[in-house]
Backbone as a printed PyTorch tensor [residue, N CA C, xyz], in Angstrom:
tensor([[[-13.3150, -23.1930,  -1.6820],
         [-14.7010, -22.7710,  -1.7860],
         [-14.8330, -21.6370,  -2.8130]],

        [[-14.0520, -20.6390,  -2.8930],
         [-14.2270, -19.7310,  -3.9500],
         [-13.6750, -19.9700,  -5.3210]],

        [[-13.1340, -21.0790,  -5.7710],
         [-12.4880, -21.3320,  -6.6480],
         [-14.3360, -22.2980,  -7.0530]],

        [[-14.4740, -22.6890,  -6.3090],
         [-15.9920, -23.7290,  -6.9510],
         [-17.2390, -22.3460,  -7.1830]],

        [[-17.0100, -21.6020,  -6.9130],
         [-17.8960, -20.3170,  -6.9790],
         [-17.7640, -20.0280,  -8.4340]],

        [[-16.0430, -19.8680,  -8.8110],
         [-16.0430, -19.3630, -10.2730],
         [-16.6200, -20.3290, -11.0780]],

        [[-16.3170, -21.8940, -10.7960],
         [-16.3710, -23.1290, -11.5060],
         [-18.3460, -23.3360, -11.6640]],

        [[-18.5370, -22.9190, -10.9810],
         [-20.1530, -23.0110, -11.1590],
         [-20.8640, -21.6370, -11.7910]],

        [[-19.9790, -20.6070, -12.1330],
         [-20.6330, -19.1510, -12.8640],
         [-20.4940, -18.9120, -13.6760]],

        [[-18.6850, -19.7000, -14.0310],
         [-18.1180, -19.3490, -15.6110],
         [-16.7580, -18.4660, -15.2000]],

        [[-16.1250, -18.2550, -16.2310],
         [-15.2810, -17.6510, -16.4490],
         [-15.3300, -15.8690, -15.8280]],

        [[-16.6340, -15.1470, -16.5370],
         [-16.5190, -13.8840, -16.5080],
         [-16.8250, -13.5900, -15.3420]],

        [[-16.9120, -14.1510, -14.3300],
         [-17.1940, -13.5660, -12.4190],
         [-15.5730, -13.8210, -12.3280]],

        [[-14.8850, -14.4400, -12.6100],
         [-13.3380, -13.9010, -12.0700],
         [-13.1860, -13.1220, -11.6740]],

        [[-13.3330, -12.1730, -12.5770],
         [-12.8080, -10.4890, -12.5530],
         [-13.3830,  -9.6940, -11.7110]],

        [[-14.4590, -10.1800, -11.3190],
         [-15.4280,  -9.6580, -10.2390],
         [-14.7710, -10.1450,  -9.0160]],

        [[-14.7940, -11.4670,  -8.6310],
         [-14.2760, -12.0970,  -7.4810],
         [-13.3010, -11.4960,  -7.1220]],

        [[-11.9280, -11.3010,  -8.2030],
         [-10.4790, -10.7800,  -7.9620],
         [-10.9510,  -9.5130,  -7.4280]],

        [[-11.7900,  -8.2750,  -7.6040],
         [-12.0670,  -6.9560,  -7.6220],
         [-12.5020,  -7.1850,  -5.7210]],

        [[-13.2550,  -8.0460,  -5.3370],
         [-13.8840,  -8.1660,  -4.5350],
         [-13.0230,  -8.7310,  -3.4820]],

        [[-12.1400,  -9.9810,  -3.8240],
         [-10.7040, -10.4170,  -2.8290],
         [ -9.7740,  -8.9340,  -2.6950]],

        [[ -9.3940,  -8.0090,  -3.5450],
         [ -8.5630,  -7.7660,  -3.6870],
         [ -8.8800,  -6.4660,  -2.3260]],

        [[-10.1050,  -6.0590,  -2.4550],
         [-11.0620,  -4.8090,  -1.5200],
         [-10.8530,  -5.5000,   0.2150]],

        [[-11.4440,  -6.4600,  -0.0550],
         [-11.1290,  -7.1170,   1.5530],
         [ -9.8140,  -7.3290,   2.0480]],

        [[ -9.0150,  -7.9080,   0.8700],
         [ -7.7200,  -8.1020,   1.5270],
         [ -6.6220,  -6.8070,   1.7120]],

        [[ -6.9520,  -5.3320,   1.1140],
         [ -6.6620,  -4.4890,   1.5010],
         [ -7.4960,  -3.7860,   2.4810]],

        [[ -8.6490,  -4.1230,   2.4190],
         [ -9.1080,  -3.7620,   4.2210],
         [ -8.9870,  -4.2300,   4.9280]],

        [[ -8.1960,  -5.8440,   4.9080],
         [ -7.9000,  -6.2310,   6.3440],
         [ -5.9910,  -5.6310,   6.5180]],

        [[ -5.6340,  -5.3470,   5.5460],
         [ -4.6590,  -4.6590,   5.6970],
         [ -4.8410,  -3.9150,   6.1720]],

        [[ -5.4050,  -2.9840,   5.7790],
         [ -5.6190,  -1.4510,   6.6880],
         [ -6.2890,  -1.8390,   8.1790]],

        [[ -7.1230,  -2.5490,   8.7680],
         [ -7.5540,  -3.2950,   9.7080],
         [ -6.6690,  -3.7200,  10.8410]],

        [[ -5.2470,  -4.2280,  10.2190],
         [ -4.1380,  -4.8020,  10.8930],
         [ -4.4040,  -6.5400,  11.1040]],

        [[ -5.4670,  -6.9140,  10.3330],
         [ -5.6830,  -8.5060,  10.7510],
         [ -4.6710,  -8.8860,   9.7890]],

        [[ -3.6960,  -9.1070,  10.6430],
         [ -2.7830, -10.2460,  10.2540],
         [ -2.4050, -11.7030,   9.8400]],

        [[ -3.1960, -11.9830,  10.6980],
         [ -3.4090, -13.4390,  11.0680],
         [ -4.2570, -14.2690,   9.6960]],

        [[ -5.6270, -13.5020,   9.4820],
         [ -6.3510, -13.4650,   8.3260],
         [ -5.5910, -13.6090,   7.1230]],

        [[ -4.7150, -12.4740,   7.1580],
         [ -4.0200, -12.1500,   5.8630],
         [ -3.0610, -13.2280,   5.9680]],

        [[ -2.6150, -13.6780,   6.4320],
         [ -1.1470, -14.5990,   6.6540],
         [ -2.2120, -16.0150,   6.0980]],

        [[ -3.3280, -16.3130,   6.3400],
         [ -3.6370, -17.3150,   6.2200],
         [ -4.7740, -17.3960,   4.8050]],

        [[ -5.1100, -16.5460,   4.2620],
         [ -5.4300, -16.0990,   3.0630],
         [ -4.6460, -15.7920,   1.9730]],

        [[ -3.5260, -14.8170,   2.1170],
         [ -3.0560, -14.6420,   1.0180],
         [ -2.2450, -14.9510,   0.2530]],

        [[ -1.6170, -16.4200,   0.5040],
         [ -0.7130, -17.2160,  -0.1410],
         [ -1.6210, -17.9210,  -0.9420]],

        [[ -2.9370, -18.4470,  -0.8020],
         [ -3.5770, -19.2950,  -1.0980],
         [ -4.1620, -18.4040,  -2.6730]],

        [[ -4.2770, -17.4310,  -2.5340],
         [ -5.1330, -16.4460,  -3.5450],
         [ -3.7220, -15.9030,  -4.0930]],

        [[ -2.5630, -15.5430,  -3.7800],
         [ -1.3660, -15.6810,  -4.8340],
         [ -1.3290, -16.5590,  -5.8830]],

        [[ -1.0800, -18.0950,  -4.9120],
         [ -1.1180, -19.0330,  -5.7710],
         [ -1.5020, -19.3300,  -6.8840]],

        [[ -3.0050, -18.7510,  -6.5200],
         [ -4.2030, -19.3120,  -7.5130],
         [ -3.8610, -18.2540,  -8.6570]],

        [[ -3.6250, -17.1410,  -8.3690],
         [ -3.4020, -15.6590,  -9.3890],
         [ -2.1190, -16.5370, -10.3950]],

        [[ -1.1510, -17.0070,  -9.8750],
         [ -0.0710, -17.7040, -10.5720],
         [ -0.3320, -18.6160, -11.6620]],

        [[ -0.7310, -19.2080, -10.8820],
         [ -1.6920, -21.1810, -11.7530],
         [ -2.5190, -20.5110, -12.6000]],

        [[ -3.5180, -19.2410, -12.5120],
         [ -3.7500, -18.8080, -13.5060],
         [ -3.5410, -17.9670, -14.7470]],

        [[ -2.3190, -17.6440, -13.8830],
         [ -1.3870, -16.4890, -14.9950],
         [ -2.1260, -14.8880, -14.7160]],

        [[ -3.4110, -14.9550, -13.8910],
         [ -4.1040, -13.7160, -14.1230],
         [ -2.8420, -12.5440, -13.2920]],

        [[ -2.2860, -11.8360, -13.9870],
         [ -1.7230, -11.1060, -13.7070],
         [ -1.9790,  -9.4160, -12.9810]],

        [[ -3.5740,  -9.2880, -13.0800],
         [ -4.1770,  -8.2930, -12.4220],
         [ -4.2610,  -8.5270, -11.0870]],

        [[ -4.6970, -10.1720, -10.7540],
         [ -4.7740, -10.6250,  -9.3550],
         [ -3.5170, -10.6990,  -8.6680]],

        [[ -2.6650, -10.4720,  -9.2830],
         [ -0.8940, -11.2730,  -8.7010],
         [ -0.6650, -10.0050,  -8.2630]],

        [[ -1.0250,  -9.0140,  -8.9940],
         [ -0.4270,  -7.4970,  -9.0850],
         [ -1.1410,  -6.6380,  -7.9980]],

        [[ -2.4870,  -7.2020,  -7.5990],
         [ -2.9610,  -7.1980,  -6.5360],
         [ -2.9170,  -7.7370,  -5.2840]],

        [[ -2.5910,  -8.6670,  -5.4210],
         [ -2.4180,  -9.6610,  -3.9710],
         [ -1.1070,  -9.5580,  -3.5400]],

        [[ -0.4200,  -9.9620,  -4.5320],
         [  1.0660,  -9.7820,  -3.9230],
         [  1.7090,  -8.6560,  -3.3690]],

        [[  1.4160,  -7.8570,  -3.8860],
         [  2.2340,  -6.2510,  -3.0590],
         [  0.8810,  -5.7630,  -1.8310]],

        [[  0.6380,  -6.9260,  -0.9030],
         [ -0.0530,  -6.3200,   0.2540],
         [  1.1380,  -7.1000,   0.9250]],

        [[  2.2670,  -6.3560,   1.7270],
         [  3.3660,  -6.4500,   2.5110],
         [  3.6150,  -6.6110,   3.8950]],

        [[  2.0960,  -7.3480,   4.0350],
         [  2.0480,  -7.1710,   5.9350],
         [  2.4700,  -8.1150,   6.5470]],

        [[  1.6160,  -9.3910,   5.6040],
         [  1.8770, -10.4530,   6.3950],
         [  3.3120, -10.7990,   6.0300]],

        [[  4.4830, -10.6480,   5.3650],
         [  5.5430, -10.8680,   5.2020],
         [  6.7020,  -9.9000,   6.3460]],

        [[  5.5900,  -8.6940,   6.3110],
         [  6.6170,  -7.8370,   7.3310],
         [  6.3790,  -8.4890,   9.0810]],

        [[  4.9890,  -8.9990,   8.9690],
         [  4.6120,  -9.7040,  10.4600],
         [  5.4530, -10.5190,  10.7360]],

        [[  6.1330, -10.9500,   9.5960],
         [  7.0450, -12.8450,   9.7630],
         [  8.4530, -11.8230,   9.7740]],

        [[  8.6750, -10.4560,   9.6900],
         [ 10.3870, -10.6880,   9.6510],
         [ 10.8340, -10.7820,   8.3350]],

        [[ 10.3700, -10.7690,   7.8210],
         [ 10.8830, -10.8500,   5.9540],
         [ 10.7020,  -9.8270,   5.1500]],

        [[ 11.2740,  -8.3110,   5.0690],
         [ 10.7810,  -7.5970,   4.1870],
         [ 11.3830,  -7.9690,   2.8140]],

        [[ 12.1640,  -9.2420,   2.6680],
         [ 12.7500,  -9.2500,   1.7060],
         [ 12.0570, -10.6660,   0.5240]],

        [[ 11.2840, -10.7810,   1.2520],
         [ 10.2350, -11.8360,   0.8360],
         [  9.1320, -10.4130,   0.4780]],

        [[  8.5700, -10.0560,   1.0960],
         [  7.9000,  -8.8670,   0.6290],
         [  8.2800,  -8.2230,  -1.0060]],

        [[  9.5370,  -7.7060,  -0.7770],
         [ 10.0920,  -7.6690,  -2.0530],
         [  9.8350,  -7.9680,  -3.6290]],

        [[ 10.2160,  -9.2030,  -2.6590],
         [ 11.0290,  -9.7480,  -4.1810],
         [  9.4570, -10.5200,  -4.5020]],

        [[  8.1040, -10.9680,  -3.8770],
         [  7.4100, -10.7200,  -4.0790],
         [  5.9680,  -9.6640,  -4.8610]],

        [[  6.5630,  -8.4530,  -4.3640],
         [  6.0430,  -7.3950,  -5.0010],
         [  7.1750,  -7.7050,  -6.8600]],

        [[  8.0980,  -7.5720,  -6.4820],
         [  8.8210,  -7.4180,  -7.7420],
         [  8.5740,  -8.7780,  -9.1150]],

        [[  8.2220,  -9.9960,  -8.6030],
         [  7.8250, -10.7580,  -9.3220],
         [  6.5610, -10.1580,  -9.7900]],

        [[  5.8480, -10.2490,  -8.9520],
         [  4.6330,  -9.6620,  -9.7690],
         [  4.3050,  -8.7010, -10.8820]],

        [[  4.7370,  -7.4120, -10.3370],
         [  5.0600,  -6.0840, -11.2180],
         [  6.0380,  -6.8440, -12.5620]],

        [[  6.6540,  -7.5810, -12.3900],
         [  7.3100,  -8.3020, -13.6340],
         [  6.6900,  -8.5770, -14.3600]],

        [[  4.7890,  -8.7350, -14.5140],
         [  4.1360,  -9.1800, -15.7740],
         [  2.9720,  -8.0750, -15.4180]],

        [[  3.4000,  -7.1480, -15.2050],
         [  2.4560,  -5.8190, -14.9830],
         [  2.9200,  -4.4310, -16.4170]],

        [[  2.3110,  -4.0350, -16.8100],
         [  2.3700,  -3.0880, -17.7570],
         [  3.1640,  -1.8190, -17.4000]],

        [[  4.3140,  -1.7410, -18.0540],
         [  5.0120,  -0.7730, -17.7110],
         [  4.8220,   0.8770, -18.6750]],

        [[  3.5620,   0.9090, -19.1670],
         [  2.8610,   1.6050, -19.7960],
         [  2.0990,   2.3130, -18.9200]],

        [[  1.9900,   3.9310, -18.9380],
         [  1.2470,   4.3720, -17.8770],
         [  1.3120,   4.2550, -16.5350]],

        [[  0.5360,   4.5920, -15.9220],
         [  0.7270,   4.5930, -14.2920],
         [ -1.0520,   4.1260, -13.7050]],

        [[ -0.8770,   2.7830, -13.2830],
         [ -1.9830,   2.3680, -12.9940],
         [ -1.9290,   2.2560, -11.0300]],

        [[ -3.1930,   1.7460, -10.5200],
         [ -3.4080,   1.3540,  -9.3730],
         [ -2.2830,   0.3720,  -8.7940]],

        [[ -2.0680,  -0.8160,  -9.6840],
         [ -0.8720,  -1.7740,  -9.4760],
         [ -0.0150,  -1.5910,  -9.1380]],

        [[  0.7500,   0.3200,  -9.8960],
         [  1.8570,   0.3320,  -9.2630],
         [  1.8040,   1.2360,  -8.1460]],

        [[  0.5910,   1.8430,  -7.8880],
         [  1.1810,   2.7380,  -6.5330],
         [  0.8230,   1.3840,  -5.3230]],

        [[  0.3870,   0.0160,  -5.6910],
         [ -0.0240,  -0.5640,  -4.5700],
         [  2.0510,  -1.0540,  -4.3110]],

        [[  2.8740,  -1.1660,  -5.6900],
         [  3.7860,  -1.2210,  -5.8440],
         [  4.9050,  -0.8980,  -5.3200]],

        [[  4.4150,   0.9170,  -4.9160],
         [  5.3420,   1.7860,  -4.4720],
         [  4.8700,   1.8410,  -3.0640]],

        [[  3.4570,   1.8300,  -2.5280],
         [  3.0590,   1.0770,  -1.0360],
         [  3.7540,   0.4680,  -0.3480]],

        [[  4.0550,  -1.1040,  -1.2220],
         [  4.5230,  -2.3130,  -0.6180],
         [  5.9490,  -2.0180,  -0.3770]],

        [[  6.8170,  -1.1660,  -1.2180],
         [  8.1470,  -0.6570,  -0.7370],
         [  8.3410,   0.0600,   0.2000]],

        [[  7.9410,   1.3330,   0.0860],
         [  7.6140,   2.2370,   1.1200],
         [  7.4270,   1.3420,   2.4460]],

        [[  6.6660,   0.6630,   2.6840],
         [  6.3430,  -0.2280,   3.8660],
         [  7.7350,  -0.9680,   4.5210]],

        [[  8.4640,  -1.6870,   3.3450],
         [  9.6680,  -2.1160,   3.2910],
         [ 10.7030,  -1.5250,   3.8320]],

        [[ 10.9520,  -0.2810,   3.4720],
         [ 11.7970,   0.7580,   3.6670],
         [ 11.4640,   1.5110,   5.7360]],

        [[  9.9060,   1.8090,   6.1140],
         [  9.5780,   2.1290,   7.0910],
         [  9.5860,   0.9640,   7.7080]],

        [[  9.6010,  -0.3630,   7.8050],
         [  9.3600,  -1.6940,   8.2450],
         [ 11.5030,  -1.7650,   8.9920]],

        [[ 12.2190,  -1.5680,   8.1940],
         [ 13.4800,  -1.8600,   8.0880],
         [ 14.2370,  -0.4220,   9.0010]],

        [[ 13.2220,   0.5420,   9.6280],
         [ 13.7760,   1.6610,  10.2560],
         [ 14.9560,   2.4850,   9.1780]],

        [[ 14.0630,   2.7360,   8.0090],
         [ 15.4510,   3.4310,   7.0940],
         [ 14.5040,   4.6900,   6.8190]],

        [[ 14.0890,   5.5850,   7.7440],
         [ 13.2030,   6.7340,   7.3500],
         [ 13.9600,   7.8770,   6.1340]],

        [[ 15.1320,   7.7290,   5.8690],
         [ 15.4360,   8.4460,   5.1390],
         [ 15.7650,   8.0840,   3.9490]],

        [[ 15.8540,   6.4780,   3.0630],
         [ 15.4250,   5.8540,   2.3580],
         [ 13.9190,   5.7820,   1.9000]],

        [[ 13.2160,   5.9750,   3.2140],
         [ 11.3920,   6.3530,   2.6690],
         [ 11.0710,   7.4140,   2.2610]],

        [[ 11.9980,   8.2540,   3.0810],
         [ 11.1120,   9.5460,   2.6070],
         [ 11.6990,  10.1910,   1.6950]],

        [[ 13.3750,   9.6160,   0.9050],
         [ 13.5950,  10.1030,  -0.5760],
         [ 12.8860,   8.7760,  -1.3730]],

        [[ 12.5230,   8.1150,  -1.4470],
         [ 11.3290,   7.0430,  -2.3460],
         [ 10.1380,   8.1860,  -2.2940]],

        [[  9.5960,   8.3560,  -1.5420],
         [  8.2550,   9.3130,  -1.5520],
         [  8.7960,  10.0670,  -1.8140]],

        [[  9.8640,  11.0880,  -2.0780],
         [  9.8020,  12.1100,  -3.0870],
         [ 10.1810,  11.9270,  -4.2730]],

        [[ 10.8280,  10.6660,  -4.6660],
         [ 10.8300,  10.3390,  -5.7820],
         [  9.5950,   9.5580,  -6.9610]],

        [[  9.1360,   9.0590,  -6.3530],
         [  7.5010,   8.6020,  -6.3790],
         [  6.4650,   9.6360,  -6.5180]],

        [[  6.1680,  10.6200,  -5.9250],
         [  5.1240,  11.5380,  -5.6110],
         [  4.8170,  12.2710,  -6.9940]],

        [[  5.7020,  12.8880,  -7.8160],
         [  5.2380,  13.3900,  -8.9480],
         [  4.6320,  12.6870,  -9.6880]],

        [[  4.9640,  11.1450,  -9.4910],
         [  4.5830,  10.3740, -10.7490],
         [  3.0760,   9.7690, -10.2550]],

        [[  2.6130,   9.7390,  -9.0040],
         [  2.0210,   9.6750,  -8.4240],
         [  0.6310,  10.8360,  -8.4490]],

        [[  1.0230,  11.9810,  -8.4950],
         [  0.5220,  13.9130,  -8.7790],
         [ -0.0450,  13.1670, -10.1930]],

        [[  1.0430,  13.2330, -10.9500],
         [  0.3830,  13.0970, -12.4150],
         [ -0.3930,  11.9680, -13.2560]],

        [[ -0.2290,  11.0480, -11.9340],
         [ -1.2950,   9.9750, -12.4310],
         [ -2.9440,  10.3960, -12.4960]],

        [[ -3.2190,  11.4640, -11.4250],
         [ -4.1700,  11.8620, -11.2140],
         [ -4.8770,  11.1570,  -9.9520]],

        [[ -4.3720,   9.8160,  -9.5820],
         [ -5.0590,   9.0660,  -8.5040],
         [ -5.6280,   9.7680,  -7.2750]],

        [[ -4.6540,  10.8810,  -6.8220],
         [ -4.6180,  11.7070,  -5.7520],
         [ -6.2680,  12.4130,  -5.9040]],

        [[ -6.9540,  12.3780,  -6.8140],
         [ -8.6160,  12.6080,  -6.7940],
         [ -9.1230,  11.8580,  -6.7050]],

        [[ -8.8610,  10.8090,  -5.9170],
         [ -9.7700,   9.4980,  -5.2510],
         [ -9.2970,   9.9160,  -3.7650]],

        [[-10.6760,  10.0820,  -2.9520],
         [-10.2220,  10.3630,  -1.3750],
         [ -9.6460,   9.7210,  -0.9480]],

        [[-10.0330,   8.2450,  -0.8680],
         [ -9.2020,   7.3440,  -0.3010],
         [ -7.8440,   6.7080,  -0.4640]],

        [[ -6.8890,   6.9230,  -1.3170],
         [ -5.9000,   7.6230,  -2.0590],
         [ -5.4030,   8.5220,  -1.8890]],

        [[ -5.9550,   9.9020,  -1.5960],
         [ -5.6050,  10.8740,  -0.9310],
         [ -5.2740,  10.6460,   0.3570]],

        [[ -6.1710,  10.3190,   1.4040],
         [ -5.7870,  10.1490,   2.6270],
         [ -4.7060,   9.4830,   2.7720]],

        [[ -4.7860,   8.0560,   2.2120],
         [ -3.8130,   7.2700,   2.5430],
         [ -2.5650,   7.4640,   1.8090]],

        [[ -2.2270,   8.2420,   0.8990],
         [ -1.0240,   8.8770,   1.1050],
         [ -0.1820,   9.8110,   1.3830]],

        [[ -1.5790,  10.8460,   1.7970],
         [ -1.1180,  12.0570,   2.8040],
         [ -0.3590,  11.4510,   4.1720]],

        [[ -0.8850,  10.1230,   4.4990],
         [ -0.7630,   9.9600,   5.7850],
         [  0.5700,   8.9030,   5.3920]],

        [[  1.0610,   8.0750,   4.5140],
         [  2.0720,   7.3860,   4.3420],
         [  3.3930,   8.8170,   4.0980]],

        [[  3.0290,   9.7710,   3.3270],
         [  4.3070,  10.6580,   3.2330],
         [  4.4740,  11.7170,   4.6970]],

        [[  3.5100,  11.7360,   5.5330],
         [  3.7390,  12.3920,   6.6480],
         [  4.7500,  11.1650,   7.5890]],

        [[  4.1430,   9.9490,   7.4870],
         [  4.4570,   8.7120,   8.3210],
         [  6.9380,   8.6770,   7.4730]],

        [[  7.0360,   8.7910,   6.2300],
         [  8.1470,   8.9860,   5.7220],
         [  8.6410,  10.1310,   6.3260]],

        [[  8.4600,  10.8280,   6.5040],
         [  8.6080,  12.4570,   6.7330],
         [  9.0920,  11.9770,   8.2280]],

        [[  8.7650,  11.7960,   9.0430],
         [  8.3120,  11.8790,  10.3920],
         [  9.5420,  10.9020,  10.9160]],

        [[  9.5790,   9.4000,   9.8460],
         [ 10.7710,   8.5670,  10.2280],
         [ 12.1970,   9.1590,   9.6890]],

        [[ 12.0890,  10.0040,   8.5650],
         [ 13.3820,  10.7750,   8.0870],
         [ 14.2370,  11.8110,   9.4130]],

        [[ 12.6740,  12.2860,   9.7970],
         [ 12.7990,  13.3540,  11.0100],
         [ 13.8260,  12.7360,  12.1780]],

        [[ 13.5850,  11.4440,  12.1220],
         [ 14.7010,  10.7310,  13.4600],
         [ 16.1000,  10.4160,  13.3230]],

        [[ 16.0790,  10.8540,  12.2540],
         [ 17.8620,  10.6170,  11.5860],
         [ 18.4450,  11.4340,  10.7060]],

        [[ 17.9170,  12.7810,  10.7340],
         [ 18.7690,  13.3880,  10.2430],
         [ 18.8810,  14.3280,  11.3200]],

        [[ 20.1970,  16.0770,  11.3780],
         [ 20.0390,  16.5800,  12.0990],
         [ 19.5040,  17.7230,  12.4160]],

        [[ 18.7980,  18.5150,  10.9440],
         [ 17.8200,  19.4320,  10.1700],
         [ 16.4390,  18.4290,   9.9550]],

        [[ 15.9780,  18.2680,  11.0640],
         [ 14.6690,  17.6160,  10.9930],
         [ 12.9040,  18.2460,  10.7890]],

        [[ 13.4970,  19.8810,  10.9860],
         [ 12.4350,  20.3950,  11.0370],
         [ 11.2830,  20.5990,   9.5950]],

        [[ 12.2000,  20.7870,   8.5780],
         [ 11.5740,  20.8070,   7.7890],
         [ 10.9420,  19.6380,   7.5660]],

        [[ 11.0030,  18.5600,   8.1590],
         [ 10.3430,  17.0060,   7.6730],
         [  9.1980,  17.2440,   8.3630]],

        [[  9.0370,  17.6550,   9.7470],
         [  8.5930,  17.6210,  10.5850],
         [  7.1920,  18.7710,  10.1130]],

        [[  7.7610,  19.6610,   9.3240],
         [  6.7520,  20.9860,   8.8580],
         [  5.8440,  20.4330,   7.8560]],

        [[  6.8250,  19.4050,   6.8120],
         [  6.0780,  18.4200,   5.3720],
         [  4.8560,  17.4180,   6.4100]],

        [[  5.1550,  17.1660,   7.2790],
         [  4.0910,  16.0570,   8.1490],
         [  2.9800,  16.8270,   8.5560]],

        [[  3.3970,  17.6930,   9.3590],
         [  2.5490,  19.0930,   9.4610],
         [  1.6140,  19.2110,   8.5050]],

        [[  1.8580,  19.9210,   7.2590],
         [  1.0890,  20.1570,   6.1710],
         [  0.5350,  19.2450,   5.9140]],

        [[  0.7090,  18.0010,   5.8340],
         [ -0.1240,  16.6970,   5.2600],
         [ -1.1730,  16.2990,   6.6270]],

        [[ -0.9120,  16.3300,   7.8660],
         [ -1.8940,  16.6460,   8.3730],
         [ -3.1840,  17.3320,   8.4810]],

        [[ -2.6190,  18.6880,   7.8130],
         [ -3.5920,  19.4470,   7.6790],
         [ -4.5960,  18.9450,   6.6780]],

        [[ -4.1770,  18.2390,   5.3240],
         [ -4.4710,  18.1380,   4.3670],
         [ -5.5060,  16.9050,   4.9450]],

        [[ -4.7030,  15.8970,   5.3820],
         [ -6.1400,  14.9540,   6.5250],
         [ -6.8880,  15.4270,   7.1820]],

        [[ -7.1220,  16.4310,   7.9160],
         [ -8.1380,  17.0590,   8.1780],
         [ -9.2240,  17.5570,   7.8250]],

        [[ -8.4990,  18.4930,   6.6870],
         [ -9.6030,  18.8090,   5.9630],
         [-10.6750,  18.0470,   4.9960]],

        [[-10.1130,  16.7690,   5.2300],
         [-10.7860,  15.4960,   4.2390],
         [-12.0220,  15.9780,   5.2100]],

        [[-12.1580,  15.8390,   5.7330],
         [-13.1770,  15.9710,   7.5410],
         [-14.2170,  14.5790,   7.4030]],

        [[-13.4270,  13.3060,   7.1430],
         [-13.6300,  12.5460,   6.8990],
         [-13.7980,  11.5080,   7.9800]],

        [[-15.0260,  10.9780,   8.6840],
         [-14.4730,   9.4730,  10.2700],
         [-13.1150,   8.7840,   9.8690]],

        [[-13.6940,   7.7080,   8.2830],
         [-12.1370,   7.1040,   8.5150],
         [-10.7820,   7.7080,   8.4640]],

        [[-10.6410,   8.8130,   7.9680],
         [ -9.7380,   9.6690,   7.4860],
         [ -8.7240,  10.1650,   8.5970]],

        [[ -9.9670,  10.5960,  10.0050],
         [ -9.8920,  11.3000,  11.0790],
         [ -8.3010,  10.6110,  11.9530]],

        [[ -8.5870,   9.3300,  11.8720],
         [ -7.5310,   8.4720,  13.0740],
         [ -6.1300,   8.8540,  12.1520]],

        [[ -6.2310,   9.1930,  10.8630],
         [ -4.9100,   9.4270,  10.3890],
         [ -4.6210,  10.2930,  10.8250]],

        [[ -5.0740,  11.3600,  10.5310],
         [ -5.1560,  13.0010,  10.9720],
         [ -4.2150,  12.7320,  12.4890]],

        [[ -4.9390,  12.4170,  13.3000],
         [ -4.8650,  12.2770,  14.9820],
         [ -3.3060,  11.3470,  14.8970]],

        [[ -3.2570,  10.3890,  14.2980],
         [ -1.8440,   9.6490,  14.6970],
         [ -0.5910,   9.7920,  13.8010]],

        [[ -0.7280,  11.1050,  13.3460],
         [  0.0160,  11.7490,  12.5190],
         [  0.1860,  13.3110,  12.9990]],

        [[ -1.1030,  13.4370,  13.8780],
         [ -0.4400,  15.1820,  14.7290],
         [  0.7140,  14.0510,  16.2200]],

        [[ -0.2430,  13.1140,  16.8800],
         [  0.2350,  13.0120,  18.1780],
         [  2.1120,  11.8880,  17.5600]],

        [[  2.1910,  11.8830,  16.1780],
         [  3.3690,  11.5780,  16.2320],
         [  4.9740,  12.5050,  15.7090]],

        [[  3.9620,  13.5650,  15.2730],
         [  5.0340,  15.0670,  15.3700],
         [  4.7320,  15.5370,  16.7570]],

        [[  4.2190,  15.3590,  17.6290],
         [  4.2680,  15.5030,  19.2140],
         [  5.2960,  14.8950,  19.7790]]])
């Protein structure tokens, strides 16, 4: 049905459509609908492939849920990594922090908190200097992914406190968004340094 949408508008609503798949299918990520996503997003890969559009691939593919739902972070992967394979290694765009997301996820998915939370510190500057971190929603959600690293590092090493202080601070930093959606991060990021 959405493929006859483009076929009846033309060419230049693609880019719109992709902008518009790409918003839902990371809010049903954030959502937790799985099921949705498992049954959507192979179909809209595909199509990103067959068309070569490489903005859509670079989008669709590094959402890592429904692969982590099935048990496969390694399909996740090597997924994300095909994609980013015809992604611009020029600059630092949206593509790749959805990039460094879909790993991160990988890494917390696989119980290796101390593999996540040196990726997020290896990531984070490049991340700082992209400038993205002045988009709220961006902000939040990776205040709350490096507290969530922080927090799984905290369970395996035996100097945990300082991880535990970095989660801390990024809490705070969710807070002060003083944001509704923002808020449940805030809250399941204090009650999990509790």
């Amino acid at each position: 049905q959405e493929q006859g949408i483009e076929t009846r508008t033309g060419v230049g609503v693609s880019g719109m459509l992709d902008l518009a798949r790409n918003w839902a299918l990371w809010s049903g990520h954030y959502a937790g609908e799985v099921a949705a996503l498992t049954r959507r997003l192979p179909a809209l890969v595909a199509m990103a492939r067959r068309r070569n559009n490489y903005y859509a691939l670079a989008n669709f593919a590094n959402i890592s849920l429904p692969a982590l739902a099935a048990d496969d972070p390694g399909r996740a992967e090597e997924e994300m990594r095909e994609a980013m394979s015809h992604w611009s290694r020029h600059g630092f765009h949206l593509q790749h922090l959805y990039a460094i997301h879909s790993q991160l996820q990988c890494h917390l998915y696989r119980g290796d908190g101390v593999t996540a939370w040196d990726y997020v510190g290896q990531q984070w500057p490049v991340i700082v200097k992209s400038f993205l971190l002045r988009v709220q929603i961006i902000r939040g959600l990776w205040h709350h992914a490096r507290a969530r690293s922080a927090l799984a590092a905290a369970t395996a090493v035996a100097d945990f406190e300082p991880l535990v202080r970095q989660a801390e601070r990024d809490a705070r930093r969710l807070e002060k968004e003083n944001m509704p959606w923002i808020d449940p991060l805030a809250r399941t990021t204090r009650a999990a340094i509790a």
